[in-house]
C-alpha positions as CSV (number, residue, x, y, z in Angstrom):
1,X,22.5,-7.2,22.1
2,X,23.8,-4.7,19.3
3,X,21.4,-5.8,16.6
4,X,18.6,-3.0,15.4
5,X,15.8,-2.3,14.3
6,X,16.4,0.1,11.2
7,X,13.4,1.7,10.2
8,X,14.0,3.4,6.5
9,X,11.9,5.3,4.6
10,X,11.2,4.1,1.1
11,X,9.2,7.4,0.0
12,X,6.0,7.4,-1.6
13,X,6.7,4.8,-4.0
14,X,8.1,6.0,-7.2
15,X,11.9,4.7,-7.1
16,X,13.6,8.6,-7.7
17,X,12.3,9.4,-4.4
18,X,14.0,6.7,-2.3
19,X,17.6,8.2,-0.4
20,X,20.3,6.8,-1.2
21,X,20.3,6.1,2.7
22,X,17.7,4.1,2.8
23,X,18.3,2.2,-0.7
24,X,21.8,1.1,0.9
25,X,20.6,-0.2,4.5
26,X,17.8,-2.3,2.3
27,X,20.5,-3.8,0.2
28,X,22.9,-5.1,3.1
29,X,19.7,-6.4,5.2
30,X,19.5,-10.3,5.7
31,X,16.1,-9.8,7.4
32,X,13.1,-7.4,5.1
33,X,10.1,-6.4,6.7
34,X,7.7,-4.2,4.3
35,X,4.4,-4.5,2.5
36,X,3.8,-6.6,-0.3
37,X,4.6,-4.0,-3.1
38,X,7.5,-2.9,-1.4
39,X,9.2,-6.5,-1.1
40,X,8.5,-6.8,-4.4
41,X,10.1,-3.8,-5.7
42,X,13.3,-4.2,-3.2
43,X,13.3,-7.7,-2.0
44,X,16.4,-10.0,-3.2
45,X,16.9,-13.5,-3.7
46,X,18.6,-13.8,-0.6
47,X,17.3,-12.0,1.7
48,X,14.5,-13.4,4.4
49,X,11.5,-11.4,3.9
50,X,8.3,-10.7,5.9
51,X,5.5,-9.1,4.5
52,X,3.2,-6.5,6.6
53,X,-0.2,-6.9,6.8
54,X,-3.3,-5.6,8.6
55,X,-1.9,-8.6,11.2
56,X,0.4,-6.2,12.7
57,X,1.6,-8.9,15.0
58,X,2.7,-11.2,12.7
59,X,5.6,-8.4,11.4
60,X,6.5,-7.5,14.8
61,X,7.1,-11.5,15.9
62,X,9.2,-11.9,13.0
63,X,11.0,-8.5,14.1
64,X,11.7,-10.4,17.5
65,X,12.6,-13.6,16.5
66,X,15.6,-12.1,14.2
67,X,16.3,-9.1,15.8
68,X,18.7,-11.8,17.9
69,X,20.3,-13.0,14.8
70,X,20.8,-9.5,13.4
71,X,19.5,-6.5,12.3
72,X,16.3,-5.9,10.9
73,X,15.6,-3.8,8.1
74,X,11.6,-2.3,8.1
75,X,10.9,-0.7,5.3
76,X,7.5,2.0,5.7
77,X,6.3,4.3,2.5
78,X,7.1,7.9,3.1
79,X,9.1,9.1,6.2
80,X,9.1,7.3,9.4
81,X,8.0,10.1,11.4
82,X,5.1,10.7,9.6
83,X,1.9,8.5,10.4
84,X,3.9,5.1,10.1
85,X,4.6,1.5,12.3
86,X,7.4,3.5,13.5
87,X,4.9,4.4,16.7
88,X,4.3,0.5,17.0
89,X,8.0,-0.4,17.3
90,X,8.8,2.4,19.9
91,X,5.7,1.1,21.8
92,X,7.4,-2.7,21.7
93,X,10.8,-2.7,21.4
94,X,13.3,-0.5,23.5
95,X,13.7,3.0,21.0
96,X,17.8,2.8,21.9
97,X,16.9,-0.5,19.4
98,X,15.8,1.8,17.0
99,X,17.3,3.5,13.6
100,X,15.5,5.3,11.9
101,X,16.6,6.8,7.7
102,X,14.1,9.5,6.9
103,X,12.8,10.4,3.4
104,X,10.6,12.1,1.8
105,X,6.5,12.0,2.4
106,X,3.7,12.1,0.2
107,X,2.6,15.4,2.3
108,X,6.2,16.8,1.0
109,X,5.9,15.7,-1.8
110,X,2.2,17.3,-2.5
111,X,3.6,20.5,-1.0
112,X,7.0,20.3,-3.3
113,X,4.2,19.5,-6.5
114,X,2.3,23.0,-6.0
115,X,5.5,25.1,-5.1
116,X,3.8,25.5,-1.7
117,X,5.8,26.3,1.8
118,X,4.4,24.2,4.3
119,X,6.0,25.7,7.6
120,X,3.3,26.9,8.6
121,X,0.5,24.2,7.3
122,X,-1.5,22.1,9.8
123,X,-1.1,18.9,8.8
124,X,-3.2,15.5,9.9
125,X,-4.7,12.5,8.7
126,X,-7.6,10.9,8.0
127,X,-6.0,7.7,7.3
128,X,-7.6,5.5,9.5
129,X,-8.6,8.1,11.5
130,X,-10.1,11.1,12.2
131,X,-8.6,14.7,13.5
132,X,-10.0,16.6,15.9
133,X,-12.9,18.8,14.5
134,X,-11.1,21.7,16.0
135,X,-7.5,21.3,14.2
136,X,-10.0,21.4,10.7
137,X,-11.9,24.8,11.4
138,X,-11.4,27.6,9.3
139,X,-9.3,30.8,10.3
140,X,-7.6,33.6,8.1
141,X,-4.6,32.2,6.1
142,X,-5.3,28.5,6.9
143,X,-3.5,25.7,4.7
144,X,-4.6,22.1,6.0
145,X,-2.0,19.3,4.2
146,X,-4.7,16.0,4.8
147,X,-4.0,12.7,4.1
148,X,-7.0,10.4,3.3
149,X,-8.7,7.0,2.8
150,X,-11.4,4.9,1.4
151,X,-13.7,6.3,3.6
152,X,-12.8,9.7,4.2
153,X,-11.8,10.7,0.6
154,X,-11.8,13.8,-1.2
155,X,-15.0,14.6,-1.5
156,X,-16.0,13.3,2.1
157,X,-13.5,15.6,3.8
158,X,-15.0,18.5,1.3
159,X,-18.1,18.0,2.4
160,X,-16.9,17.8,6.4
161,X,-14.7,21.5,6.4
162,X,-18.0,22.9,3.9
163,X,-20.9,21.7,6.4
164,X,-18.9,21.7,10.2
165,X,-15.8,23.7,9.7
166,X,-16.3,26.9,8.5
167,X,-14.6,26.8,5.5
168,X,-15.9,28.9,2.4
169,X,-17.3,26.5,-0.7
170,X,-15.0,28.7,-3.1
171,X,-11.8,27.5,-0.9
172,X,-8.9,25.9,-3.4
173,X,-8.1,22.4,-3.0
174,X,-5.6,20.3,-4.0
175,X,-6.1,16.6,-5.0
176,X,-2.6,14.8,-5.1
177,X,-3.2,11.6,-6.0
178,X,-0.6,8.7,-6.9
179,X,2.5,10.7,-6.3
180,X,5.7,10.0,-8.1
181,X,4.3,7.2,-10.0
182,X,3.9,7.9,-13.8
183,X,0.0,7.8,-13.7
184,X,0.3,10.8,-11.0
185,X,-2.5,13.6,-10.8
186,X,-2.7,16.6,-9.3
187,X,-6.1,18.6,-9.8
188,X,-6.7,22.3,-8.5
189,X,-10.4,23.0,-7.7
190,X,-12.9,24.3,-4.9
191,X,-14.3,22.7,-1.9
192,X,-17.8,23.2,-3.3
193,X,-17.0,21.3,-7.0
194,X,-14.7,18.6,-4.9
195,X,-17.5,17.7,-2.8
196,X,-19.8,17.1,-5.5
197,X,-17.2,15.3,-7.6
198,X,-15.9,11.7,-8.1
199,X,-14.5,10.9,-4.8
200,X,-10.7,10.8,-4.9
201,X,-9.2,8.2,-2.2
202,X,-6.1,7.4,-0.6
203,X,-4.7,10.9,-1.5
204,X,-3.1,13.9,0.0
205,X,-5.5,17.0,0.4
206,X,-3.7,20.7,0.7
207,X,-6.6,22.8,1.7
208,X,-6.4,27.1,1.2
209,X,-8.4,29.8,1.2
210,X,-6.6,31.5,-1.8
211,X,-4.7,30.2,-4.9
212,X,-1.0,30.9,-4.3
């Protein structure tokens, strides 16, 4: 069988930052798989969509059940690589299956925002998870790019690299939240004042120990 499984990046979420790449493979697919916003912003009349939710099987069933009539066109925020269902199709399907279109992540994006190089950042998440305490610690010239949650938000992960990871309370941060949409913020502060602010959530954290 020939079909794939094209996996394209869709950005995060404002349409200027969709590829032209990925914009085209969406377009020519019979068979949509994406979350809800995303079928709504890209979906056509006649195409067969499938939405993903926190059912993850439900998505990948679908995937299976077309994949023999065609290809199948997955549609993930940001860029595949980064912290996406692209790990769950690898582990189920065969990755010679597999396309992948990159674009551009929120982290990228957060980096791009504040006209920061981010070679040499460490960057994890805490989205629905949590990195290893030793990955977070504090050493000389340290830039963490962090995405977040509900849970572990802004002031939450302030509050973990203040009390368990050495970081200094006068440490800049960088709040990035809503990127590329038109109600976008992005709000320069210290650890010490983000911990004991409003909690920011489902954001991306760029963590330093000077302003640059």
């Amino acid at each position: 069988m020939n079909n794939k499984i094209i996996v394209a990046g869709i950005g995060p979420g404002g349409e200027d930052y969709i590829t032209p790449a990925a914009l085209k493979k969406i377009r020519a697919a019979k068979f949509l798989v994406g979350g809800r916003r995303a079928l709504e912003q890209f979906a056509a009349a006649n195409q067969i969509p499938c939405a993903v939710t926190r059912d993850l099987d439900t998505p990948i069933d679908f995937i299976r059940d077309k994949l023999t009539l065609g290809n199948v066109v997955v549609m993930v925020s940001g860029d595949p690589g980064y912290y996406s269902l692209l790990d769950r199709l690898r582990q189920t399907f065969p990755p010679e299956s597999i396309e992948v279109v990159p674009s551009i992540s929120a982290m990228q994006l957060a980096f791009a925002k504040i006209a920061l190089p981010w070679h040499d950042a460490t960057l994890l998440s805490f989205h629905g998870r949590e990195p290893a305490r030793a990955a977070l610690e504090y050493s000389a010239g340290k830039i963490l790019g962090l995405l977040t949650d509900a849970e572990h938000n802004s002031a939450t992960i302030a509050r973990l690299l203040l009390d368990k990871c050495g970081w200094d309370k006068n440490s800049v941060v960088t709040i990035c939240a809503r990127l590329s949409y038109a109600d976008e913020s992005i709000v320069t502060t210290t650890l010490d004042d983000a911990a004991q602010a409003e909690p920011v959530k489902h954001c991306v954290l760029i963590v330093r120990e000077v302003r640059s």
